[in-house]
C-alpha positions, -999 to 999 in steps of 0.1 A, spaced: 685 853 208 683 824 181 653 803 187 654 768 199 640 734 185 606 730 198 605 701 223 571 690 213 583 690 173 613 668 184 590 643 200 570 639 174 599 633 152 613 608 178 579 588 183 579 589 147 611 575 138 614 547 165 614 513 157 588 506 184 549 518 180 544 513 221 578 532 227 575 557 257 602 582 261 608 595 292 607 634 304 641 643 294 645 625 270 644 651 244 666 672 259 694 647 257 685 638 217 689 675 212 720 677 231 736 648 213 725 663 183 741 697 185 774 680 198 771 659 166 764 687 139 796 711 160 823 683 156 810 674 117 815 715 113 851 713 132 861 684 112 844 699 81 870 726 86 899 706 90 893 691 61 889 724 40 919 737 57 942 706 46 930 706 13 934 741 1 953 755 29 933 787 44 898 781 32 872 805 38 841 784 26 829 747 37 821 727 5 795 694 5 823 680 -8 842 683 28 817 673 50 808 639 32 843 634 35 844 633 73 809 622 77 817 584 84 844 591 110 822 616 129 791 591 131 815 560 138 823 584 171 790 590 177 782 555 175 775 537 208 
């Protein structure tokens, strides 16, 4: 079984990263950060694909150069 993100490690990383010092995160929080983050890193892979598969018609490999190239439509969908 692969092993999951720690929730205490994610914390940190949000408390860290917020634009507030006093900000207080609620209990599940976390959970939904880490859920929105594995939805967004599945559609930038799916797209990532796409992308491969237009270009070169059956690709078997996903280049940086595909994923940068759908980067700013996946985040303007994850934007909200």
């Amino acid at each position: 079984m692969k092993k999951r993100f720690s929730r205490n490690a994610l914390r940190q990383l949000v408390r860290r990263h917020g634009h507030d010092d006093r900000m207080r995160i609620s209990p599940n929080a976390d959970i939904l950060i880490y859920l929105d983050l594995i939805l967004f890193i599945k559609r930038l892979a799916q797209e990532a694909t796409l992308a491969a598969l237009e270009e070169n018609g059956r690709a078997r490999t996903l280049a940086p150069q595909h994923v940068e190239q759908v980067l700013q439509s996946v985040l303007q969908q994850f934007k909200g």
